[in-house]
DSSP file (Angstrom, degrees, kcal/mol; ACC not computed):
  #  RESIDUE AA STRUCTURE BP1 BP2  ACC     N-H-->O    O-->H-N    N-H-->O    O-->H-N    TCO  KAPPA ALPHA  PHI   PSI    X-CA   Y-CA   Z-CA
    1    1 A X              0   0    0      0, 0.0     2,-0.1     0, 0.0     0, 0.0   0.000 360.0 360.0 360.0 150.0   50.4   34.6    3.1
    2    2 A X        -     0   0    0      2,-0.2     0, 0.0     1,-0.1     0, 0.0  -0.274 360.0-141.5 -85.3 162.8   53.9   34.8    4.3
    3    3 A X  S    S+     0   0    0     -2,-0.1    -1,-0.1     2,-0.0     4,-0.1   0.753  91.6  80.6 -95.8 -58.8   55.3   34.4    7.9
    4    4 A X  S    S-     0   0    0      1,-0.2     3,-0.3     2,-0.1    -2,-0.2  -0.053  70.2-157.2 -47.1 138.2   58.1   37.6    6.7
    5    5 A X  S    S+     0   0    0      1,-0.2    -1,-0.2    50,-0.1    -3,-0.1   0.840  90.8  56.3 -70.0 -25.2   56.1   40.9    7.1
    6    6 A X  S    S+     0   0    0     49,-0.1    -1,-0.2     2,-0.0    -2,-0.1   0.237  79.0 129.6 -94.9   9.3   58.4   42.6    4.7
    7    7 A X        -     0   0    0     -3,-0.3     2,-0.4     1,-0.1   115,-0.1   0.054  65.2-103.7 -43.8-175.8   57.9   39.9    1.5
    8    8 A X        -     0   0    0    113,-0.1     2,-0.5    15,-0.0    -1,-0.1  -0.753  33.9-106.5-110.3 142.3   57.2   41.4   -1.5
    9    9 A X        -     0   0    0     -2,-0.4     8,-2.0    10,-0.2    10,-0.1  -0.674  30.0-117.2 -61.0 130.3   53.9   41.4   -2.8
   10   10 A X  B     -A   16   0A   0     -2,-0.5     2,-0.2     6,-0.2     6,-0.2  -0.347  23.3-138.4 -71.6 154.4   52.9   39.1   -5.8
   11   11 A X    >   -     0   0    0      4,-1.4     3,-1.7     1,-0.0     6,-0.1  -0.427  38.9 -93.8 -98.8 172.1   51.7   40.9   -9.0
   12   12 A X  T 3  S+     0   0    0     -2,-0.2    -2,-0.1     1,-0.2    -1,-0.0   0.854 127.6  55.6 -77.5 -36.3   48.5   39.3  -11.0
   13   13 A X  T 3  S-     0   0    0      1,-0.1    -1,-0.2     0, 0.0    -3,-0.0   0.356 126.5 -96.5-116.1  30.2   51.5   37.3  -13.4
   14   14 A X  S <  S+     0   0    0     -3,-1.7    -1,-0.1     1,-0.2    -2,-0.1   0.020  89.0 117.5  99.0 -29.2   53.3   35.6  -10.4
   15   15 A X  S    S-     0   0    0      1,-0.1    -4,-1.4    -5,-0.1     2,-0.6   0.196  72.4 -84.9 -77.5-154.0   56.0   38.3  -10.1
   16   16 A X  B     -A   10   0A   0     -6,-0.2    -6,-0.2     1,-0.1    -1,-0.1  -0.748  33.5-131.5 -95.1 125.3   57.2   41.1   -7.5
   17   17 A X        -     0   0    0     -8,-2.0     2,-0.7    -2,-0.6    -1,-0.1   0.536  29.5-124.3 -61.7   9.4   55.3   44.1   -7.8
   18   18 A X        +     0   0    0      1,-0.2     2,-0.3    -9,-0.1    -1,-0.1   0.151  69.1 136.0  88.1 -32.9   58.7   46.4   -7.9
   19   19 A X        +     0   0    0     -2,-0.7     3,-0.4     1,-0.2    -1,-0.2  -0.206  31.3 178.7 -63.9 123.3   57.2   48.3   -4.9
   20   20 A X        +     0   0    0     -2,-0.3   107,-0.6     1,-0.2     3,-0.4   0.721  66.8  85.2 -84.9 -21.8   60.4   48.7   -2.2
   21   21 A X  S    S+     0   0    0      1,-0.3    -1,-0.2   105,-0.1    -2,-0.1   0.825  87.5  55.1 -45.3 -22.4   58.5   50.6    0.4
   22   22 A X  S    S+     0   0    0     -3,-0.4    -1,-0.3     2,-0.0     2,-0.2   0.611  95.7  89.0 -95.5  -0.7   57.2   46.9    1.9
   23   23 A X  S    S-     0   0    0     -3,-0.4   -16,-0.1    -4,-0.1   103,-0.1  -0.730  83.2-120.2 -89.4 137.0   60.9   45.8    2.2
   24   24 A X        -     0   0    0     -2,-0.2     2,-0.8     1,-0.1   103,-0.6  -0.295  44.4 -90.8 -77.4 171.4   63.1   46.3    5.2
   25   25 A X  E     -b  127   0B   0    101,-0.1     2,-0.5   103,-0.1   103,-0.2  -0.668  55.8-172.7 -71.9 113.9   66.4   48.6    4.6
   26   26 A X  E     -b  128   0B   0    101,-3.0   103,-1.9    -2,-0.8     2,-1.0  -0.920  28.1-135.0-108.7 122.2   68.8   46.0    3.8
   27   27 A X        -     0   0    0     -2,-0.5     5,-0.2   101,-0.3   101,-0.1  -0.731  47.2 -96.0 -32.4  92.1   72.3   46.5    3.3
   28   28 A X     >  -     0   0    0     -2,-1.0     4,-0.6   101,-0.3    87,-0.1  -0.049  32.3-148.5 -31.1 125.6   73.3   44.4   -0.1
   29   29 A X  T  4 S+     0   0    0      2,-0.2     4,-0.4     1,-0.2    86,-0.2   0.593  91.5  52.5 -96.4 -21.0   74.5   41.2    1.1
   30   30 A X  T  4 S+     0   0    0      2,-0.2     4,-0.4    85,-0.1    -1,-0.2   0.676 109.1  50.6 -92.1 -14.1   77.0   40.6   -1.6
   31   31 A X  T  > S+     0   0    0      1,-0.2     4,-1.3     3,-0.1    -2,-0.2   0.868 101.6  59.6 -56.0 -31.0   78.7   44.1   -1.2
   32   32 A X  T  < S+     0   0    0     -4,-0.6    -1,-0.2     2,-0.2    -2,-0.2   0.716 109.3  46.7 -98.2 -27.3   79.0   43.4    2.4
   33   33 A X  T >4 S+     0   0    0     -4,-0.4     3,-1.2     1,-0.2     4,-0.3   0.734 116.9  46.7 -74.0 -91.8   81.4   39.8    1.1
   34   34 A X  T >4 S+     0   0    0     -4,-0.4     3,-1.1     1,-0.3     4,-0.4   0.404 102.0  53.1 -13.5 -50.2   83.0   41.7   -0.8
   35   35 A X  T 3X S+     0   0    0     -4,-1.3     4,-0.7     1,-0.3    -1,-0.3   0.030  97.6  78.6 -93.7  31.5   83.9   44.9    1.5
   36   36 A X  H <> S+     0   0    0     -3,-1.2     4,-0.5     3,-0.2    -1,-0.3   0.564  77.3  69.4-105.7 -37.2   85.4   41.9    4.0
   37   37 A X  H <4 S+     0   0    0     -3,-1.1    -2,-0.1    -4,-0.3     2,-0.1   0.854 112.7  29.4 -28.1 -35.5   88.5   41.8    1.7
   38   38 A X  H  4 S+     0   0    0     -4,-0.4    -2,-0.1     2,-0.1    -3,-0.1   0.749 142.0  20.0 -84.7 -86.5   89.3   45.5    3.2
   39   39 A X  H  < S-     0   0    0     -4,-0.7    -3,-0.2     1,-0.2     3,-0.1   0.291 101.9-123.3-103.4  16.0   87.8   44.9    6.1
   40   40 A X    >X  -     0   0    0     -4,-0.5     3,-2.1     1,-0.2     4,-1.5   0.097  39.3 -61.6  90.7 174.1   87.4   41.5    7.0
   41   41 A X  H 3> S+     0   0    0      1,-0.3     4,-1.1     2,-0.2    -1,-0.2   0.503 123.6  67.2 -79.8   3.9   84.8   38.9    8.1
   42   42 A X  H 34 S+     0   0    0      2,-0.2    -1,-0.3    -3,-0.1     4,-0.3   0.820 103.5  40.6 -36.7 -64.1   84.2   41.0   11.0
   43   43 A X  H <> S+     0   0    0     -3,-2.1     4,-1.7     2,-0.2     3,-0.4   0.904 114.2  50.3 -48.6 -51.1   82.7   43.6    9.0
   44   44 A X  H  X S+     0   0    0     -4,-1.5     4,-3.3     1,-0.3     5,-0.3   0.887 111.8  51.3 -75.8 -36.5   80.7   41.3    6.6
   45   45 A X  H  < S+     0   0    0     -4,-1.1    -1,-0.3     2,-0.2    23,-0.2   0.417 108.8  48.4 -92.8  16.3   79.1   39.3    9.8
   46   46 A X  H  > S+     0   0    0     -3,-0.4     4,-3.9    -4,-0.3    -1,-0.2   0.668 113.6  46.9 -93.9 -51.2   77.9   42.3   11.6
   47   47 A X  H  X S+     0   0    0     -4,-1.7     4,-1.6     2,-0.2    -2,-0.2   0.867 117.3  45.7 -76.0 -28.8   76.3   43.7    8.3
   48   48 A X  H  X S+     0   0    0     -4,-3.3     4,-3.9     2,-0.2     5,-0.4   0.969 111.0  48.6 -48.3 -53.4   74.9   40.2    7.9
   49   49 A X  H  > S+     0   0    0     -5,-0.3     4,-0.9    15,-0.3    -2,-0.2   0.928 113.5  52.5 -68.0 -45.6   73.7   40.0   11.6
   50   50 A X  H  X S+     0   0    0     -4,-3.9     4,-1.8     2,-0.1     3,-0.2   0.950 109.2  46.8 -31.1 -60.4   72.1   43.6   10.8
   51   51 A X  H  X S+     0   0    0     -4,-1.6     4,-2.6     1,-0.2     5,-0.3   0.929 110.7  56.0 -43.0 -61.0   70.3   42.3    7.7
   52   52 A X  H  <>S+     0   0    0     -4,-3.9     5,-1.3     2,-0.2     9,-0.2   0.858 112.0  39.4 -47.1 -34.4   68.9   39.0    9.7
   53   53 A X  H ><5S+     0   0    0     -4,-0.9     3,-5.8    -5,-0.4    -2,-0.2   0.885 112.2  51.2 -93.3 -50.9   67.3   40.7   12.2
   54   54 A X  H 3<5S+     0   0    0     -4,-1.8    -1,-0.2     1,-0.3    -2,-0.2   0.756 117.1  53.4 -23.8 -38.8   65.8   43.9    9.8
   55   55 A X  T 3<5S-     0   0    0     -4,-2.6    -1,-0.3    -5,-0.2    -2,-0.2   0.391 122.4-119.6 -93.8   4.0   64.5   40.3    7.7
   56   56 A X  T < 5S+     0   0    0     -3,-5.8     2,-0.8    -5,-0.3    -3,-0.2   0.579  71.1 135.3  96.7 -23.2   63.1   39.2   10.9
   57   57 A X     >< +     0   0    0     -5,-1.3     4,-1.6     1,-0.2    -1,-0.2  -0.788  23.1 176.6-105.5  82.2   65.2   35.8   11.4
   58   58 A X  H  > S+     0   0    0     -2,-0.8     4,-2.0     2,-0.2    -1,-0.2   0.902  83.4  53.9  -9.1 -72.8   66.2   36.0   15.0
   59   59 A X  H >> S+     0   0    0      1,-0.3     4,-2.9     2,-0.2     3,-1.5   0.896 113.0  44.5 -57.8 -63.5   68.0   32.2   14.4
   60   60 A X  H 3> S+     0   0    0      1,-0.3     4,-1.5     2,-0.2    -1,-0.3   0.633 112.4  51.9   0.2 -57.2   70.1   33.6   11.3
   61   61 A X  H 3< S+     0   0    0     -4,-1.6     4,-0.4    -9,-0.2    -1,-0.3   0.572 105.2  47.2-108.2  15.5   71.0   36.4   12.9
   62   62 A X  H XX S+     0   0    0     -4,-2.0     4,-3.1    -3,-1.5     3,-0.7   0.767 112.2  58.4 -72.1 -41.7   72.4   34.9   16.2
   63   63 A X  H 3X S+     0   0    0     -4,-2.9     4,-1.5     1,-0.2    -2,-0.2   0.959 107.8  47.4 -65.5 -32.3   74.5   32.4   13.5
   64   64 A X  H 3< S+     0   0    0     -4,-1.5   -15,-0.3    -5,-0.2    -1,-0.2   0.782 102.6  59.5 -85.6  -4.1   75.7   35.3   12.2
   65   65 A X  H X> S+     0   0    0     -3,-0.7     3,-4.7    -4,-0.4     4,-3.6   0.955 104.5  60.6 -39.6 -78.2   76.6   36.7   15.8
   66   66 A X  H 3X S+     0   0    0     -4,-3.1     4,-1.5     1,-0.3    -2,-0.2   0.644  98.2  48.5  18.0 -98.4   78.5   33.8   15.9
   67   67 A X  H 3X S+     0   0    0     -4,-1.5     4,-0.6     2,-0.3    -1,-0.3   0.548 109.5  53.3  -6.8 -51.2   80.3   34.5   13.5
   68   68 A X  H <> S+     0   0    0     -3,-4.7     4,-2.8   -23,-0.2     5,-0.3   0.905 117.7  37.3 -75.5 -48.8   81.1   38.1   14.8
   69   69 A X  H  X S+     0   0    0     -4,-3.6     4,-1.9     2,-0.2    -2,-0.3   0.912 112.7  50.9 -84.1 -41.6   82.1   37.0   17.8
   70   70 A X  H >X S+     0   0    0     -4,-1.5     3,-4.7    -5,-0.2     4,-2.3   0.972 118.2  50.7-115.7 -94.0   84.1   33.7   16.9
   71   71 A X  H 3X S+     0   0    0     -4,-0.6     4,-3.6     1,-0.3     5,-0.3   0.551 107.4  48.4  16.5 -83.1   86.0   36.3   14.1
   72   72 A X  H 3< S+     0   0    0     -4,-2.8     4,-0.4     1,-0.3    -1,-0.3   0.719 113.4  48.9 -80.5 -15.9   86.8   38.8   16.3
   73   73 A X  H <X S+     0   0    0     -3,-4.7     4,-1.3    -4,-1.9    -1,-0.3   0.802 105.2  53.7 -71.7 -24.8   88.2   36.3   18.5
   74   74 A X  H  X S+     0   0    0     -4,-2.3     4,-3.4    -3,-0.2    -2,-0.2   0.903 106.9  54.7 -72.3 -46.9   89.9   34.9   16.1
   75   75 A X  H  X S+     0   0    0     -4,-3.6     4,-1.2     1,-0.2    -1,-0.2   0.743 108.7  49.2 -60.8 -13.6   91.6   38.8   15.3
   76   76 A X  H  > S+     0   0    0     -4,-0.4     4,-1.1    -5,-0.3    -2,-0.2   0.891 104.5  56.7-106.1 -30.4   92.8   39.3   18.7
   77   77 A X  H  X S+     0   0    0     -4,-1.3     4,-1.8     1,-0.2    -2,-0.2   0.769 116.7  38.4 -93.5 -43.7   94.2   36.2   18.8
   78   78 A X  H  < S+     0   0    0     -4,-3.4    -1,-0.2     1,-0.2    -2,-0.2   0.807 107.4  56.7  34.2-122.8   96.1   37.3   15.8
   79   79 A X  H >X S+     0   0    0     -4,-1.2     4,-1.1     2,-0.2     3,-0.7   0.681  98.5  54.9 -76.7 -30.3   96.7   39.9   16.3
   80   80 A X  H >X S+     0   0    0     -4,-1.1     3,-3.0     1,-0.2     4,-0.7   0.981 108.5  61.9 -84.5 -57.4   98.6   39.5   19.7
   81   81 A X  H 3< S+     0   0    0     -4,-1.8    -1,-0.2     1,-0.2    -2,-0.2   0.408  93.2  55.9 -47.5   8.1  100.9   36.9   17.6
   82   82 A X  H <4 S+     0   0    0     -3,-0.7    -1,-0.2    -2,-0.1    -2,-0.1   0.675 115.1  42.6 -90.5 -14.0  102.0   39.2   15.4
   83   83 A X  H << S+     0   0    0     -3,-3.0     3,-0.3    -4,-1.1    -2,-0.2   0.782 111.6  48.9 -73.1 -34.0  103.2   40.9   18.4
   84   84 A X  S  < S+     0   0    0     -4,-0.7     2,-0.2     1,-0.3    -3,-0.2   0.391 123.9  28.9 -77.2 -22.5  104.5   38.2   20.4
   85   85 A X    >   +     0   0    0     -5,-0.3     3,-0.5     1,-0.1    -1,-0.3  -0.760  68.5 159.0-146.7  93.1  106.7   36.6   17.5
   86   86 A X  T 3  S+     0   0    0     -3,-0.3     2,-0.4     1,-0.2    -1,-0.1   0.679  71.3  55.4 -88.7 -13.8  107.5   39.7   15.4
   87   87 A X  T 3  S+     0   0    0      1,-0.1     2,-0.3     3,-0.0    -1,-0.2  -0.080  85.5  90.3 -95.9  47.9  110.7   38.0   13.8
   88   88 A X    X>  -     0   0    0     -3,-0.5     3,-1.7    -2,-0.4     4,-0.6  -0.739  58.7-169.0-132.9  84.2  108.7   34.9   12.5
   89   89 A X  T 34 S+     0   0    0      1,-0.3     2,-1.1    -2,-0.3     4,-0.5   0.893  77.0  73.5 -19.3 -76.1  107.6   35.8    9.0
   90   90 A X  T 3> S+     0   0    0      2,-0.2     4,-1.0     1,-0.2    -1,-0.3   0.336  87.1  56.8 -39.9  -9.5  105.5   33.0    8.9
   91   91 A X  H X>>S+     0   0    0     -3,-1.7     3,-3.1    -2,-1.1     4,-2.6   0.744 107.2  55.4 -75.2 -85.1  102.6   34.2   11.3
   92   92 A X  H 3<5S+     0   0    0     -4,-0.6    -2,-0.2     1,-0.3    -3,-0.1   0.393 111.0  38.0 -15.1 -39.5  102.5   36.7    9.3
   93   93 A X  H 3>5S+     0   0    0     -4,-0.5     4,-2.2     2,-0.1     5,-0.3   0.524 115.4  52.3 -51.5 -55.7  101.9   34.6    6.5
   94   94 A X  H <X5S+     0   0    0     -3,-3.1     4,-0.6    -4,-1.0    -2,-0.2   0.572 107.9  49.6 -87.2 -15.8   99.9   32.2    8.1
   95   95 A X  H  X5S+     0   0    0     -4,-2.6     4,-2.4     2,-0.2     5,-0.2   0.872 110.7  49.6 -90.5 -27.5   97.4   34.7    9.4
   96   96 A X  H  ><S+     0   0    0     -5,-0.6     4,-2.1     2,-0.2     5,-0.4   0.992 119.8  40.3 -68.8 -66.1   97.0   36.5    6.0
   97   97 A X  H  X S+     0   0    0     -4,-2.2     4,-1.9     1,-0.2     5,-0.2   0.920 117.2  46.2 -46.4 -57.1   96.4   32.9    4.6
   98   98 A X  H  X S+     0   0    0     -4,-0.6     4,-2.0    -5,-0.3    -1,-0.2   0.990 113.5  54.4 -50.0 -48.8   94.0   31.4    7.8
   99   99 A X  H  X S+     0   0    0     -4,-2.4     4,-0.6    -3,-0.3    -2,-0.2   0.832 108.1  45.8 -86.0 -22.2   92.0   34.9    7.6
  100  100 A X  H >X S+     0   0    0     -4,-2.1     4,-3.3     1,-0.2     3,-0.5   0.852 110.7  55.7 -81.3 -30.8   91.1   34.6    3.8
  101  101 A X  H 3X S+     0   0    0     -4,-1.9     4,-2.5    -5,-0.4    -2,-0.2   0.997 103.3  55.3 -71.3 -34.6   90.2   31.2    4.4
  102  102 A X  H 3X S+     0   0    0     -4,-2.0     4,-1.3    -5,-0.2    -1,-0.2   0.488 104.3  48.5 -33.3 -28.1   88.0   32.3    6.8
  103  103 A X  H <X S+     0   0    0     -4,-0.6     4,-2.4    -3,-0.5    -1,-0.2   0.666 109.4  55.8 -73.1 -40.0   86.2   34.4    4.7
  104  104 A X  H  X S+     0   0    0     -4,-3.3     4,-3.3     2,-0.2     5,-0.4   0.942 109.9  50.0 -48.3 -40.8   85.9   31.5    2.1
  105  105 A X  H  X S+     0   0    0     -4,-2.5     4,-3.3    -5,-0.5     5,-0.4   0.986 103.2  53.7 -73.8 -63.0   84.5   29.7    4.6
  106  106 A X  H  X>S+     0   0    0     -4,-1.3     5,-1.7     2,-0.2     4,-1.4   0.749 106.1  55.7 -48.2 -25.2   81.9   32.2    5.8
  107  107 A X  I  <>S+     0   0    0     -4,-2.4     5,-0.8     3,-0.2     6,-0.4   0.994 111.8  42.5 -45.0 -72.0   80.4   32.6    2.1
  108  108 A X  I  <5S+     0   0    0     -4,-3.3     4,-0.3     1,-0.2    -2,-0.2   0.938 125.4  35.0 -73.6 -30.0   79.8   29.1    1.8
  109  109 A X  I  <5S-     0   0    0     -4,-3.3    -1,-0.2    -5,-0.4    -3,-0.2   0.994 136.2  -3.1 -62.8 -59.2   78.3   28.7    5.5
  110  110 A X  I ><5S+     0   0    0     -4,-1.4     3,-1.6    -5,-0.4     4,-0.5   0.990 122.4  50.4 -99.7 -59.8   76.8   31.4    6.3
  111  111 A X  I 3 <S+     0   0    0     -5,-1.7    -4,-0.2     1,-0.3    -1,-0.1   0.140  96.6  61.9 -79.7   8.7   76.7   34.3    3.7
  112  112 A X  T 3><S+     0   0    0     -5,-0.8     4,-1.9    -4,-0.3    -1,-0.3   0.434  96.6  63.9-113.5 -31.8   75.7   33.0    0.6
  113  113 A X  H <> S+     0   0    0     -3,-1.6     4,-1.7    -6,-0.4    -2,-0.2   0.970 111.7  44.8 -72.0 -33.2   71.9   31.8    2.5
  114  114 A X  H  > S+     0   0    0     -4,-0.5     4,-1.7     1,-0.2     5,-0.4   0.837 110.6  46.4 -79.2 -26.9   71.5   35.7    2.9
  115  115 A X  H  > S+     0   0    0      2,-0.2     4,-1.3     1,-0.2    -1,-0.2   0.906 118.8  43.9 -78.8 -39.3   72.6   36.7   -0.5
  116  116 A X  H  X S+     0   0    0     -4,-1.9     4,-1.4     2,-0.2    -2,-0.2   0.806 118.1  49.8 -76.9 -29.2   70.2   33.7   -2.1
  117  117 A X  H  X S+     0   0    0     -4,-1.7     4,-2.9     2,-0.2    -2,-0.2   0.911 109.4  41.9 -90.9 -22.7   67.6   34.7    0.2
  118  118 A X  H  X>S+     0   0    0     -4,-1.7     5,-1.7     2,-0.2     4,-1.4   0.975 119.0  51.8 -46.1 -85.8   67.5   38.3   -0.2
  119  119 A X  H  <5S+     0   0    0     -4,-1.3     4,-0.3    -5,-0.4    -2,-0.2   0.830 113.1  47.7   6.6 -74.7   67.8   37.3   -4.2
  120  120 A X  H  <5S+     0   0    0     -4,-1.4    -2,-0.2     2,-0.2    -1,-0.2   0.860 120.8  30.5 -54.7 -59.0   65.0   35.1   -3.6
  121  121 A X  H  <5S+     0   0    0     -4,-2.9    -3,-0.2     1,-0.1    -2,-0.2   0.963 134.3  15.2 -75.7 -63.0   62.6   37.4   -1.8
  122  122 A X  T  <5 -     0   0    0     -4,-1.4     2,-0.6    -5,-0.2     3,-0.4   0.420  68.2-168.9-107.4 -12.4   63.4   40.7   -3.1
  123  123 A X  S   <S-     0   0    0     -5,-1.7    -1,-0.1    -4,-0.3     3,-0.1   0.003  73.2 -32.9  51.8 -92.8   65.3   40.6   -6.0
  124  124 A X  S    S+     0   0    0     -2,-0.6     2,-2.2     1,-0.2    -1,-0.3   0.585 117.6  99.1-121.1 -27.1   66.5   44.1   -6.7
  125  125 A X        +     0   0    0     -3,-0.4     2,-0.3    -4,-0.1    -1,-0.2  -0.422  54.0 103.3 -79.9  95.3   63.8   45.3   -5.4
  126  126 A X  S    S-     0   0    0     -2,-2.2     2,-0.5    -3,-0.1  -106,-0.1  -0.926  80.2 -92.7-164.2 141.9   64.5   46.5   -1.5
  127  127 A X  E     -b   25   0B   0   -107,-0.6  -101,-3.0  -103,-0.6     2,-0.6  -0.475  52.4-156.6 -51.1  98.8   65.0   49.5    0.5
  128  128 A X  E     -b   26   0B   0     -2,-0.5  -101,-0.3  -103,-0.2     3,-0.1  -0.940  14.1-134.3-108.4 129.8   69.3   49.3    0.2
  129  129 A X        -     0   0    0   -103,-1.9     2,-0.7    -2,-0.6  -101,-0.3  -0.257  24.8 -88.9 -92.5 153.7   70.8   51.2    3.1
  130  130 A X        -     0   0    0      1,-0.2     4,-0.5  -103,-0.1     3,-0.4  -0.405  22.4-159.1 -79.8 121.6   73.5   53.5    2.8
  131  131 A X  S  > S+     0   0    0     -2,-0.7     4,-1.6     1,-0.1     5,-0.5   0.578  76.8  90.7 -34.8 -23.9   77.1   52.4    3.0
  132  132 A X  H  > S+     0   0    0      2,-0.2     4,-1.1     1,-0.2    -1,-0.1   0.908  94.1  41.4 -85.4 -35.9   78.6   55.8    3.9
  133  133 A X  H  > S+     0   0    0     -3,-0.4     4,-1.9     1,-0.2    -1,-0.2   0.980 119.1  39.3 -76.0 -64.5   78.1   54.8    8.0
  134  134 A X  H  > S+     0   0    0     -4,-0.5     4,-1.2     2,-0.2    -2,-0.2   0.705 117.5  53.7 -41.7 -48.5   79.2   51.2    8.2
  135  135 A X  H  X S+     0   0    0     -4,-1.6     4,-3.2     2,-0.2     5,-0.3   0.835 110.4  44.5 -25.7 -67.4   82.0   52.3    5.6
  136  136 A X  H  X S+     0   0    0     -4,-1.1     4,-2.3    -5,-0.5     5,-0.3   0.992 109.7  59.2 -57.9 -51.8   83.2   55.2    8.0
  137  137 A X  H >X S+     0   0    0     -4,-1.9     4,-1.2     1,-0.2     3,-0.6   0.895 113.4  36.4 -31.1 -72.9   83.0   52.6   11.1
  138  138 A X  H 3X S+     0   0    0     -4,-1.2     4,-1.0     2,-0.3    -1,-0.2   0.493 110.8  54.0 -78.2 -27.3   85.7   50.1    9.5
  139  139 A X  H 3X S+     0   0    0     -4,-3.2     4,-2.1     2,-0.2    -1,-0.2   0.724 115.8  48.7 -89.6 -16.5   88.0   52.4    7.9
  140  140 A X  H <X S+     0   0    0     -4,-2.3     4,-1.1    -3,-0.6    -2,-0.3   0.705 111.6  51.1 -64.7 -33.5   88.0   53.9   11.8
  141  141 A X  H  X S+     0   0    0     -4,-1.2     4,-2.8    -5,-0.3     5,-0.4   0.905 105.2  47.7 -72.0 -35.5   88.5   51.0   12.7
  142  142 A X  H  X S+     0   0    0     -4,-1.0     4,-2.8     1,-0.2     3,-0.4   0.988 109.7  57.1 -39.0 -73.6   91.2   50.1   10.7
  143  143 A X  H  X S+     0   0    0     -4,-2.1     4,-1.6     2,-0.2    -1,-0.2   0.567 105.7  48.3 -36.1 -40.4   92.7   53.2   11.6
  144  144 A X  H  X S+     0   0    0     -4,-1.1     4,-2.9    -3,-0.2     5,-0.3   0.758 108.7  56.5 -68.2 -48.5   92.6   52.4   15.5
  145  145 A X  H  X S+     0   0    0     -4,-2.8     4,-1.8    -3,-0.4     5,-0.3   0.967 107.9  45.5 -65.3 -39.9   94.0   49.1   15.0
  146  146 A X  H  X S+     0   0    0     -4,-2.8     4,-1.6    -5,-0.4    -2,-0.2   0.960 105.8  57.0 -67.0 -33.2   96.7   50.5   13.4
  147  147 A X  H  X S+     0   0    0     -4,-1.6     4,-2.8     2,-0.2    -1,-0.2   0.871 113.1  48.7 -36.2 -51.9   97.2   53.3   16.1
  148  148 A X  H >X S+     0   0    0     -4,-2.9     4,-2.0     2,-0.2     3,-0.9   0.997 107.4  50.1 -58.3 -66.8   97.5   50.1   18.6
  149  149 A X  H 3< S+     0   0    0     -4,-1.8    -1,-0.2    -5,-0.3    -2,-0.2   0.682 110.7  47.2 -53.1 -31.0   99.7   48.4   16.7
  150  150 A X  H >X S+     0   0    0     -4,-1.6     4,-1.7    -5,-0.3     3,-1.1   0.881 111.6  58.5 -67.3 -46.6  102.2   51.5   16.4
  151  151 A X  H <X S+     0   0    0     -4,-2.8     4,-2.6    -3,-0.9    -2,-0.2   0.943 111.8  38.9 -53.4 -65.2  101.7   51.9   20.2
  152  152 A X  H 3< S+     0   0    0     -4,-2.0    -1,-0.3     2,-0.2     4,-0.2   0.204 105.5  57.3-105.4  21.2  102.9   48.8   20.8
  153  153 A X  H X> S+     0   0    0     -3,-1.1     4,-3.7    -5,-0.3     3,-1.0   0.737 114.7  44.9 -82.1 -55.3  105.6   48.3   18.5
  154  154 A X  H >X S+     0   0    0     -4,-1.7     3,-1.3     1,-0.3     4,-0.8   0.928 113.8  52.1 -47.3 -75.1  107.2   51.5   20.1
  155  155 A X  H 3X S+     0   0    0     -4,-2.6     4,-1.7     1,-0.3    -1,-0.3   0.654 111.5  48.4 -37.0 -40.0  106.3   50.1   23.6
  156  156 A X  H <> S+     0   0    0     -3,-1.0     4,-4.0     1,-0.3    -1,-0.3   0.764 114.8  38.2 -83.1 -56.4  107.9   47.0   22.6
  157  157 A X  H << S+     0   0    0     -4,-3.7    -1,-0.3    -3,-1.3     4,-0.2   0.306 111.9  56.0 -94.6  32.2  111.3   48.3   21.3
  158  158 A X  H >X S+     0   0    0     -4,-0.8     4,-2.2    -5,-0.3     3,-1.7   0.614 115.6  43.1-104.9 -69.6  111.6   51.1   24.0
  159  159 A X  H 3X S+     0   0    0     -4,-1.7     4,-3.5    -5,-0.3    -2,-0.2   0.862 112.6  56.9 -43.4 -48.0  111.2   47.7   26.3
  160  160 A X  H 3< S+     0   0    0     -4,-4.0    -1,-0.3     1,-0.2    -3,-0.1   0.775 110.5  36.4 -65.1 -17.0  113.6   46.1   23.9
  161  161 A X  H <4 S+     0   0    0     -3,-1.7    -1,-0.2    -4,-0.2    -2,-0.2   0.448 112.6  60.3-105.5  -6.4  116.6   48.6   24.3
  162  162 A X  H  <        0   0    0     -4,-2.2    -2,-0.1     1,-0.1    -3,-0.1   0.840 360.0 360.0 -76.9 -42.7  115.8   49.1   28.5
  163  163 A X     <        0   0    0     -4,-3.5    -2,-0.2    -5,-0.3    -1,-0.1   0.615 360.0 360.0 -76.9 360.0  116.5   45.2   28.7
C-alpha cells in the first residue's frame, strides 16, 4: 500500500488500471512550463504549488511557494527598473534574458520532479483540470500589469514636463 491516497491502483499484470476517478484533479504539469513563456514562472509555480498540495506533498508544495513568492519578487523588482531607468535599453534586455533563465532554472529544480512524478504515478491517466480559469487569471493579469505600467509611464512624463 501507498502513503498517496490518490495512487493509481495496480491491475493483475503490474500496470495502472486506467481508472481516473482515484486521482486528484491535476492540472498537467508540463502545460503549466510551457504556459510560463506567456505568462511566466509565476504562473507555472502557483499551478505547481496547486498540484503538490491536491498530490498531498505539503514539503513540495511549500518549495513551490517558494518559488511563487521568490518570482514574484523577483517581477516587482523588475518591473520598478524598467521604470526607474526607462532610457537604458539594457534592463530591458537583461530582464527579458534573467527572467527566461529563470524559468530554465525552475524546470530543472523544481518542475521537472512534478512532471516525472505525475508521469510516474499516473501516467495519462488523472482527473486533468480545466485551463479555462487559471488561463483567464494570467491573461487578467497581464492585462493589469499593463494598465499599471501605462499609468505610470503617463504619471512619469506628465512629472517629466512639470519639472
Amino acid at each position: 500500500m501507498t502513503d498517496n491516497p490518490y495512487a493509481p491502483p495496480q491491475a493483475t499484470n503490474g500496470t495502472t488500471s486506467g481508472d481516473t476517478r482515484l486521482s486528484p484533479p491535476l492540472w498537467n504539469p508540463s502545460a503549466a512550463v510551457a504556459w510560463c513563456l506567456l505568462f511566466g514562472i509565476i504562473f507555472g509555480s502557483w499551478i505547481h504549488m496547486k498540484n503538490w498540495q491536491m498530490l498531498g506533498q505539503p514539503a513540495k508544495a511549500a518549495a513551490s511557494k517558494r518559488w511563487l513568492i521568490g518570482s514574484t519578487l523577483l517581477f516587482l523588482v523588475s518591473f520598478t527598473l524598467a521604470f526607474a531607468m526607462p532610457e537604458s535599453g539594457p534592463v530591458g534586455t537583461f530582464n527579458f534574458f534573467f527572467g527566461f533563465a529563470v524559468i530554465i532554472a525552475w524546470y530543472f529544480i523544481s518542475a521537472r520532479d512534478q512532471i516525472r512524478f505525475v508521469a510516474t504515478t499516473y501516467g495519462k491517466n488523472y482527473q486533468h483540470r480545466s485551463w479555462g480559469t487559471p488561463l483567464l487569471y494570467g491573461l487578467l493579469v497581464i492585462i493589469g500589469v499593463g494598465v499599471v505600467g501605462a499609468i505610470a509611464g503617463i504619471v512619469a512624463a506628465v512629472a517629466n514636463r512639470a519639472a
